[in-house]
N, C-alpha and C positions, 0 to 999 in steps of 0.2 A: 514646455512653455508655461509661463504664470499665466494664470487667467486673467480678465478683468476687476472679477472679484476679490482676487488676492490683492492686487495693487494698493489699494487704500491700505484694506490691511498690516501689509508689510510696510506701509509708509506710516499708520499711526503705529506699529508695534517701533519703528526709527524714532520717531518723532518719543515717545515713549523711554528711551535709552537715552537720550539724550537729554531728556530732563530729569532722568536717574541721576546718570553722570554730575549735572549740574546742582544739584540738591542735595543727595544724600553726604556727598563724600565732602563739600563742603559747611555741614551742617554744624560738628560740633567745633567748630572755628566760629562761626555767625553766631550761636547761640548761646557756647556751651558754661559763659561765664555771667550769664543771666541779664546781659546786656546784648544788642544789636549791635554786633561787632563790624562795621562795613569795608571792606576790603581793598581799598583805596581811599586815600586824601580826598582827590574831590569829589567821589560819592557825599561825605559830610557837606561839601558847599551844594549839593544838587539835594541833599534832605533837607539841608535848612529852607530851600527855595520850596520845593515841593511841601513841607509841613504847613510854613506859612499862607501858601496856597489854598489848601487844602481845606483848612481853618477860614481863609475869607473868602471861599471860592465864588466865583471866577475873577475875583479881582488878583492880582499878581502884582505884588511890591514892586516898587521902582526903582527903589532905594536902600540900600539894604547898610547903615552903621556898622554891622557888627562884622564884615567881611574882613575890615582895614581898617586900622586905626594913623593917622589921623582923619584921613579923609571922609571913609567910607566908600563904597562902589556905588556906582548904577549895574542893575538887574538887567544886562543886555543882550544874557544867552537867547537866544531863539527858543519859541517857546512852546512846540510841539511837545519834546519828552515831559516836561513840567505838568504839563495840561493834562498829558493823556497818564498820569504815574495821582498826579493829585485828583483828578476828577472819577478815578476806577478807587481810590480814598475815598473820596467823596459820597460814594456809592454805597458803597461797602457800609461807611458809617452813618450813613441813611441823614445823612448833610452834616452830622453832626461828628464827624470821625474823631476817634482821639489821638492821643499822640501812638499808644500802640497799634493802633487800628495801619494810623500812617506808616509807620515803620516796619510792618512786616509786607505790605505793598512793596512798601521800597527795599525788602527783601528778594522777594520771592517772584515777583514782575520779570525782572532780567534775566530771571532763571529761564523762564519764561517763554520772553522774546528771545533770546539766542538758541531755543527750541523750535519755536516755529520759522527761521532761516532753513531749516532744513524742507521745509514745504516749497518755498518757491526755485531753491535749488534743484529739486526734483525735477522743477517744470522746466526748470532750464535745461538740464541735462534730457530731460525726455522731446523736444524741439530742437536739439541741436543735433543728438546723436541717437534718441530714441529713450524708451521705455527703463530698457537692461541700466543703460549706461547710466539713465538718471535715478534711479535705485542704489546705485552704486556710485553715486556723489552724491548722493543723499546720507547713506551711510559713514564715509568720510568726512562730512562735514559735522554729522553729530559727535565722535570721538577725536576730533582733529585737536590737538594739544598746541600750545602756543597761546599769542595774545587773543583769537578770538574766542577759546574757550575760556581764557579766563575773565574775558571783559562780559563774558553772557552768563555766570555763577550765581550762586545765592549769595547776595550780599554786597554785589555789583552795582549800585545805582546810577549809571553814568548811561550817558546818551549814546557813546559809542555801541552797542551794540542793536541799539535803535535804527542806527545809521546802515549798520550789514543788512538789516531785514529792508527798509525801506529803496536802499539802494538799490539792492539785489531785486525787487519785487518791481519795481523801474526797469530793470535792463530787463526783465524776464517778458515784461510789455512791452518792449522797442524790441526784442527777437523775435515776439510773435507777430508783430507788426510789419516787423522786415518778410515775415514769411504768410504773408496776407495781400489778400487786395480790396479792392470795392470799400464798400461802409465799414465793414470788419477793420478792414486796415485804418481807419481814422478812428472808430473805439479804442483798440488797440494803444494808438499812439497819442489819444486823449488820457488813457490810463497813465501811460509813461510818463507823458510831464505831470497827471497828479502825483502820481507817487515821487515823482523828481522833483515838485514844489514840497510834499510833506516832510524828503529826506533835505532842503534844501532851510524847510523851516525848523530843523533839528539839530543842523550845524553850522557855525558861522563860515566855516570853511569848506562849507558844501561845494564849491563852484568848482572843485576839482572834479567831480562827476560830468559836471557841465564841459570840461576840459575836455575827459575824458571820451566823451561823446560824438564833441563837435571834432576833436582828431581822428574819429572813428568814419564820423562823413564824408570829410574830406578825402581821405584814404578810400574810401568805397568808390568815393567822387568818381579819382581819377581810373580804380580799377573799372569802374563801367567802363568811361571813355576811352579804354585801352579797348575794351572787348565790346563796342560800339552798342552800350545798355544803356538807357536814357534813364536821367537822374531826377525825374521829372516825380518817382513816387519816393526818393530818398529825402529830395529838398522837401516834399510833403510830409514826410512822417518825423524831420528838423525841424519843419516850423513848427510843424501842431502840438509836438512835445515843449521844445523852449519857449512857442509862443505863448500855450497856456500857463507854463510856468509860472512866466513872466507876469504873465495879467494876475492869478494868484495869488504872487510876492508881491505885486504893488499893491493890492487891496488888500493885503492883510498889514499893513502899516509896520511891520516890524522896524524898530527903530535903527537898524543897523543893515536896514535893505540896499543900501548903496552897493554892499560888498558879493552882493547877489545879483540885484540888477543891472550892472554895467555886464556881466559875461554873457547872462545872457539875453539881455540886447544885441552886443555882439554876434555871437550865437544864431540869434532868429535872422537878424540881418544876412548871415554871410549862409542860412542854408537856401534863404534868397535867392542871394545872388550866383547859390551853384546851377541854381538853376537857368539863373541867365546866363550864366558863362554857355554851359553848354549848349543854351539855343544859338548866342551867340556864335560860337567860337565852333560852328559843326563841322565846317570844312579846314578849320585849322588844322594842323598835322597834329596830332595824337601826344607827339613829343615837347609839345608845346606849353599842353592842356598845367601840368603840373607849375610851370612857370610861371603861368598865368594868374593862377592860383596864388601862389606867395609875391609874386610884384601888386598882386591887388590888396594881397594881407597889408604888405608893408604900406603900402601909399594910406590903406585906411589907418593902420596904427599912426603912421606921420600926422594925420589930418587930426587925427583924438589928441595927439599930442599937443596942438598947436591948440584946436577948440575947447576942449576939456581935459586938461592936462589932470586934472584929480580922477577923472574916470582912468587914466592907465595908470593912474597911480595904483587904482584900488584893484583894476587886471591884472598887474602884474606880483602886487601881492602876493596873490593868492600863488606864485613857488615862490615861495620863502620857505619852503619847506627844504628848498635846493642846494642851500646860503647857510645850514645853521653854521656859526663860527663861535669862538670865545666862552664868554659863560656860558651860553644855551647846552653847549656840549656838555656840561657836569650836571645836566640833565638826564637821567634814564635813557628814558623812553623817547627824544630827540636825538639818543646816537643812532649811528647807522647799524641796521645786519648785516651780516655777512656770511661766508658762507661756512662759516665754521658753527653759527647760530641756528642754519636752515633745519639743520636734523632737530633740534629741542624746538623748535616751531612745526613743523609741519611734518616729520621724520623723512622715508622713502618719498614721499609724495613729492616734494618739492623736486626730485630730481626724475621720476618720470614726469612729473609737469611740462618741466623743462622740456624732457623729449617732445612731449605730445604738441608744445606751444610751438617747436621746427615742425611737426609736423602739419598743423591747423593752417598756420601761418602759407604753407606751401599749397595747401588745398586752399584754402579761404580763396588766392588767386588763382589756381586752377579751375574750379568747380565755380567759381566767382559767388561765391554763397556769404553775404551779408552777413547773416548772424555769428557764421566762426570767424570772420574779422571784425567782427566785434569783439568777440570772446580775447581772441588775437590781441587787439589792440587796450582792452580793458586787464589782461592779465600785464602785457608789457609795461604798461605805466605803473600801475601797482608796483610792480617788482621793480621799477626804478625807486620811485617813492620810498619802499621800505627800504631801499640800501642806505636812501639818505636816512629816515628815521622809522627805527625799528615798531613804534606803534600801528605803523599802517599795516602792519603784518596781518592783521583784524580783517581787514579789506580784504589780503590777496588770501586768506585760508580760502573766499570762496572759490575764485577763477583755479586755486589749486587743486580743489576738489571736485572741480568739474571736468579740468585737462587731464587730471589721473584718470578719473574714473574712463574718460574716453580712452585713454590708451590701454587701460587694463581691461577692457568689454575690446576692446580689437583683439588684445594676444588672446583672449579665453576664445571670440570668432572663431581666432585664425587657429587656434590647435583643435575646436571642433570642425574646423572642417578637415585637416589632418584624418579622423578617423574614417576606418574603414567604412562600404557602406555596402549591404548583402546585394546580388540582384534583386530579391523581390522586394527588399525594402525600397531599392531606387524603381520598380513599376510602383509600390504603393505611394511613394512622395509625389510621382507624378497626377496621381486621381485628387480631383478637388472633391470628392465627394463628403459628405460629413454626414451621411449618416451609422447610425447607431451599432450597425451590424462592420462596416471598416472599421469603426476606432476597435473595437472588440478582438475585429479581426489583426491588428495593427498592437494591441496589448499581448495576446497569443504568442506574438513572432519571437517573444523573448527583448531581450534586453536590449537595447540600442546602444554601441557604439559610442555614437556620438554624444551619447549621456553620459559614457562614461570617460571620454575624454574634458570632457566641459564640465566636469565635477574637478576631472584630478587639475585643471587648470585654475579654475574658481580657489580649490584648495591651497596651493600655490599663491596664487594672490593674497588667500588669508594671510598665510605663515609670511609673506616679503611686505605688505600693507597694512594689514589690520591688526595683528599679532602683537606687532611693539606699537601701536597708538594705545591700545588697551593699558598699556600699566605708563605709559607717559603723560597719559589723560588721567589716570587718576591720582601720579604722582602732582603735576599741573594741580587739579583742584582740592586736593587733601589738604595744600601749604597752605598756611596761614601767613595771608600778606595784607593785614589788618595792623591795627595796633596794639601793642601789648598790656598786657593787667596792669603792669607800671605805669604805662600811660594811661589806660584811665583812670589810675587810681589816683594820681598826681592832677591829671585836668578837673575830676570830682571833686578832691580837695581844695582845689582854685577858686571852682564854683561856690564851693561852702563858705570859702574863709576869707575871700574877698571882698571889696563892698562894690555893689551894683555900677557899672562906668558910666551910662546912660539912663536913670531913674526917670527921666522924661520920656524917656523911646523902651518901653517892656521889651523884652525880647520878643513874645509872640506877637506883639501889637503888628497893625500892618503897617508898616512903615511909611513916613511920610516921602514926598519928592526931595532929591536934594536939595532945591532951593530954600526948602520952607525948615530945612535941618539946619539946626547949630551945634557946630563942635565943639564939645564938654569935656566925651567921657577921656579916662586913661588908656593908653596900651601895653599889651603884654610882649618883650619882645622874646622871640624863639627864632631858629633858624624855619624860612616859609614853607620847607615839606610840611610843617604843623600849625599852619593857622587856620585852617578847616577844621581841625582837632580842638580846636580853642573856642574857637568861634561856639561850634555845633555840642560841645560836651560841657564846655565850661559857662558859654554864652559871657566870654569876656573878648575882648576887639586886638587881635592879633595887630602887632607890627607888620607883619609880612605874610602873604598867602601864596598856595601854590599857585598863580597867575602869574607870581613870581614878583607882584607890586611891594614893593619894600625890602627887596634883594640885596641892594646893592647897601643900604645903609644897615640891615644885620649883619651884611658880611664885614663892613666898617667897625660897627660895634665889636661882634665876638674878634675880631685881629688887631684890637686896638691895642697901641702898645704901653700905653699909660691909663691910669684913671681919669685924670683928665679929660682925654680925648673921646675916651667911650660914655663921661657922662655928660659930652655936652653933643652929642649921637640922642642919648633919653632922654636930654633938657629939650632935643628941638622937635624931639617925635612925641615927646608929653606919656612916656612912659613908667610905668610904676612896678614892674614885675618882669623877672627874667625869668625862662626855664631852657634848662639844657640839660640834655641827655650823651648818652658815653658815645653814639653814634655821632652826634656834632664835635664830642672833641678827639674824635680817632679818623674813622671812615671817610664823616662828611667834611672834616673840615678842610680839604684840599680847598674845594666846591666854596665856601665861603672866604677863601683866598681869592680864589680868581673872580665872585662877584664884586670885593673890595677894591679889583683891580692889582691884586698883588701876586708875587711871581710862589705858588704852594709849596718849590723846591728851596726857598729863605726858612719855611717851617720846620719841613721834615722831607727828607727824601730816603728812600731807598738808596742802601749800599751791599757791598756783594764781600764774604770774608770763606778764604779755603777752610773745610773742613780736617778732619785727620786721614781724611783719603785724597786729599787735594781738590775734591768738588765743589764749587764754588755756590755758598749760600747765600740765603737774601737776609738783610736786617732793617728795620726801621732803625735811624738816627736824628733821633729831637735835635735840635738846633736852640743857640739860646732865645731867639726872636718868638718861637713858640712858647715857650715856659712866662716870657712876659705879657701874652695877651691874653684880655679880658675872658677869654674862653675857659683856656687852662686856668687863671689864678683863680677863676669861681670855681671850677668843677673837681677837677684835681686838689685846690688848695680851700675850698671856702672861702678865700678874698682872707684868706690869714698869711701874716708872716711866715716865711722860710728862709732855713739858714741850710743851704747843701752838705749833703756829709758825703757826695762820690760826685765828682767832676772827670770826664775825659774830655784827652788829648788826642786824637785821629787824622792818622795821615794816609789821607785813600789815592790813588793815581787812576787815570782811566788805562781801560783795556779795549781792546775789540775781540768780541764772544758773537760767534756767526753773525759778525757782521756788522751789530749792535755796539753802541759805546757803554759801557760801564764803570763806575765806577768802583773798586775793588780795594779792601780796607790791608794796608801792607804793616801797620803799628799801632795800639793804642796805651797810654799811659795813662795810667789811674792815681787822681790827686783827691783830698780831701777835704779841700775847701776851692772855691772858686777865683781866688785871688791868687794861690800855687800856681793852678792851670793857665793864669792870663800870666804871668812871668814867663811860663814855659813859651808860651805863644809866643810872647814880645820876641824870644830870643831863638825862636824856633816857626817860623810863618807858616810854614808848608803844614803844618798840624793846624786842625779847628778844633774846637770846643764841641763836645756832642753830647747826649745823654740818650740812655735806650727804655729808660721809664717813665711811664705817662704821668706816675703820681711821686715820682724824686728828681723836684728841681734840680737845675744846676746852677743856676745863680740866686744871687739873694732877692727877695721879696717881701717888700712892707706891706702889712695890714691892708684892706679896702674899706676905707672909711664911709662910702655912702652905703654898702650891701652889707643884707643881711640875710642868713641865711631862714626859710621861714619852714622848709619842707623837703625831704627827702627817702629815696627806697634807694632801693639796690642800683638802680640804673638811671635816676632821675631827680635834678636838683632846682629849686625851685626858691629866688631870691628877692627880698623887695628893695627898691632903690629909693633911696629917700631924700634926694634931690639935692645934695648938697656939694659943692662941689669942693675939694679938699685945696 
């Protein structure tokens, strides 16, 4: 057995491994090019916030110009991570931080915080199933690879993994709560809703926790009333958590509290009312209780609907995470996982999880023990969430690391108790005695059995658990998913050689309120994975950001099929500068098809041609509709004249390939000029016009009379537009 003294121990030598992992191995990515290279898009909008902070602290900008060009934003994240990233700046630099001072905070902080996650997992895992087991999801959640290790790195500055600590530290106080009585159980459940207001004040979409909760009481609800347990310390330990919440969120004035306060309001109210139901309803028949329950939901949802139609506006919101359709899906990190994703997130784990969640699930009602339906009901939504979008994966590494570890502290039990056991070992198990001369006598006896089965099962777990996290957690944090030397070298050159857009509003200045702001400056337009990159490197005011505001008119611009159209796109967004990279005119640019509302397969689609073994390949075929928009004839042509010297003729038919329809190329004919190929066409229809290179048009192309090219590398082109319209 580990003693009490080893525990900490073995938890700071965890906690220790897991900010290895997080620091070393992504270090020379963050640093290694003598700039703070940060690892995500909107890390850059959360340093710009945090720097500015930082510099006028405590005051926090309202207003922030250079996020969006024309308009600008309002500052209206929640402002816990901001606070507590610039005010540990603030510290540091004994009020006066600099800008490096700021930036290695906003380094090295998240490394940090997704370090100490493994602290109050511990304590979860040690309250639910013990000691062993929370050691052993502690462990798992330090190497677990996927989005939460990558979201808690060096170089990481995003509130997401602000969110896994605060959360997790929340339910870790509603467990102990559940497993408490007296005064104890009302600290307890005062801690829960603190830490559920500070994870509440750190995400606008915090109320899913809230969600997650209040489906958890309910469900407990009715399992008491099954097993005739009075709800009278559940609805207690629901209000005190959501009610202080509540109180909180409203006294902390957050300007976007509405989206907070209606659930829970809801929330407080209806652990209320569990409790009157079941003083109520005690001799109701048991079969009832549950119905009770949802005709009282509904009648309250009708009544909000009727009275305060904008509060279930702003409830029901909050799954929209349920719904994504259309553009949002050429978004990452809004598609769904699945289960072919589950091994490069979580590896083994995810699918003992699974066992252990049948098995929780089945005790939680049996044993009627609150805290594992909790766990139950907290890993189940997670892992709905994530199927719809793959970010929340952040969230279920914990409840996955908890439900492993439970199931693998069972089979290591259950194959120690397997071993043999001597007779005199089973008379000396039975003596309580603990003095000096038994243990002596009890080290003598030779080797134990039981040690040595519960090693070779432990080992075993290593080699099916822990074995392949080790090199997938450091594949995970090695990659560089930052921006590349091209791009800063291209947004530094922006900065240099451009003239200042808003000479009234300095970049670091602290920014005035909207109201009191006039729009001046110009914008730069790019596809919006890069206007945090613009913003934050070059301090010039993007068209478009990853908030996704000014989506739909980049995706206009870059697929415009004329000059025309794309400059009167920068005549009405008051733009002066383009940049585009080989990723927007390959990769991304399906993505800025379907934000313009256009169908991406009129550009380019995939087609399928036999090889000389008759297996059937894949090919990209340009379309001539691509070759004319504003994307390609800047990036590919420099907005110069082309005259094509290779024109095809392709006649594809579909097939069905397991299942699937494809299209499969049966002819092509190769012409060399583009006027040959439209003959053939006229007189031949079942053939289209294709091409299979990004930089040899197939039709002709005049000049671009407003652009001009001002800046270029290897991967990155850079034009100014000079407003004229041809």
């Amino acid at each position: 057995m580990i003693t009490k003294v080893r525990y900490p121990l073995l938890i700071a030598g965890i906690f220790a491994v897991a900010l290895f992992f997080r620091t070393y191995f992504p270090y020379p990515n963050v640093f290694a090019n003598g700039w703070v290279n940060y690892q995500e898009t909107d890390c850059y909008y959360n340093m710009r916030v945090i720097t500015n902070l930082a510099q006028h602290f405590p005051h926090m900008m309202p207003f922030d110009p250079y996020a969006f060009s024309p308009s600008g934003i309002l500052v209206s994240n929640p402002p816990v991570f901001y606070y507590l990233f610039a005010f540990i700046a603030w510290v540091i630099g004994l009020g006066h931080p600099t800008l490096h001072t700021i930036e290695m905070v906003g380094a090295y902080l998240p490394a940090i915080i997704g370090a100490l996650v493994t602290i109050p997992v511990f304590f979860l895992g040690k309250e639910l199933f013990g000691k062993q087991a929370g050691l052993l999801a502690t462990a798992i959640i330090a190497i677990l690879p996927g989005q939460f290790l990558w979201r808690g790195e060096l170089g990481f500055p995003d509130y997401h993994i602000l969110e896994a600590l605060l959360s997790a530290t929340a339910m870790l106080f509603l467990v102990m709560a559940l497993r408490r009585t007296g005064k104890v159980q009302w600290v307890f459940s005062a801690l829960a809703g603190i830490f559920l207001t500070l994870y509440l004040l750190t995400w606008a979409g915090g109320g899913m926790f809230v969600f997650i909760i209040f489906v958890f009481i309910l469900i407990q609800s009715i399992i008491n009333r099954f097993r005739d347990k009075s709800n009278a310390e559940l609805s207690a330990i629901g209000t005190m958590t959501f009610g202080l919440a509540l109180v909180i969120v409203w006294l902390s004035g957050y300007r976007l509290l509405n989206s907070q306060i209606y659930p829970l309001v809801i929330a407080t109210v209806a652990s209320i009312a569990i409790y009157l139901f079941s003083r109520t309803s005690a001799k109701t028949p048991k079969m009832l209780y549950p119905a009770i329950l949802v005709i009282s939901g509904l009648c309250g949802l009708g009544l909000l609907s009727i009275f305060d139609p904008t509060a279930l506006h702003m409830v029901s919101s909050q799954f929209s995470i349920f719904k994504q359709s259309g553009s949002m899906l050429t978004i990452a990190e809004a598609q769904g996982m699945t289960f072919g994703s589950t091994w490069s997130l979580f590896a083994l784990c995810f699918y003992t999880a699974l066992a252990s969640l049948v098995v929780l699930a089945y005790l939680a009602v049996k044993e009627n023990d609150a805290g594992k339906s909790l766990l139950v009901t907290w890993g189940l939504i997670l892992l709905a969430t994530s199927f719809r979008q793959n970010r929340f994966a952040y969230y279920l590494a914990i409840p996955v690391a908890l439900l492993s570890a439970y199931l693998c502290w069972k089979i290591i039990e259950y194959v120690r108790h397997l071993a043999p056991i001597r007779r005199e070992q089973r008379a000396e198990f039975r003596r309580k005695s603990k003095r000096k001369k038994d243990k002596k006598k009890q080290r003598k006896q030779g080797w134990n059995p039981q040690t040595t089965y519960t090693i070779a099962a432990a080992l075993v777990i290593a080699l099916a658990i822990f074995i392949p996290l080790v090199p997938m957690s450091i594949d995970r944090v090695s990659a560089n998913t930052g921006l590349s030397t091209d791009w800063h070298n291209a947004l530094v050159w922006l900065g240099n050689n451009t003239p200042e857009p808003l000479p009234d509003y300095p970049y670091y200045k602290l920014q005035p309120s909207k109201d009191a702001y006039v729009q001046s400056g110009y914008g730069v337009m790019s596809w919006w994975d890069y206007g945090y990159w613009i913003s934050y490197i070059s301090h010039r005011i993007p068209n478009a950001n990853p908030s996704q505001m000014g989506a739909k008119d980049a995706g206009l611009f870059f697929t415009s099929g004329n000059e025309s159209e794309g400059n009167a796109v920068l005549d009405r967004l008051g733009s002066k500068y383009i940049i585009i990279d080989d990723a927007m005119n390959t990769g991304k640019f399906y993505a800025m098809a379907v934000w313009a509302g256009e169908n991406a397969s009129d550009y380019m689609s995939t087609y399928y041609y036999p090889d000389k073994d008759g297996l059937l390949q894949p090919t990209m075929l340009l379309l001539p509709a691509y070759y004319k928009t504003m994307c390609s004839r800047l990036y590919n042509f420099d907005g110069k004249a082309v005259v094509p010297s290779q024109v095809l003729a392709v006649l594809a038919q579909p097939q069905q390939v397991q299942g699937n329809t494809i299209m499969v190329i049966k002819d092509v004919k190769q012409y060399s000029t583009y006027g040959e190929a439209q003959a053939f066409i006229s007189s031949n229809p079942n053939y289209f016009i294709a091409g299979q290179s990004f930089s040899q048009s197939i039709v002709p192309l005049e000049p671009l009379a407003s652009y001009s090219l001002v800046y270029s590398n290897s991967s990155i082109k850079i034009f100014s537009y000079k407003g004229e319209t041809p």
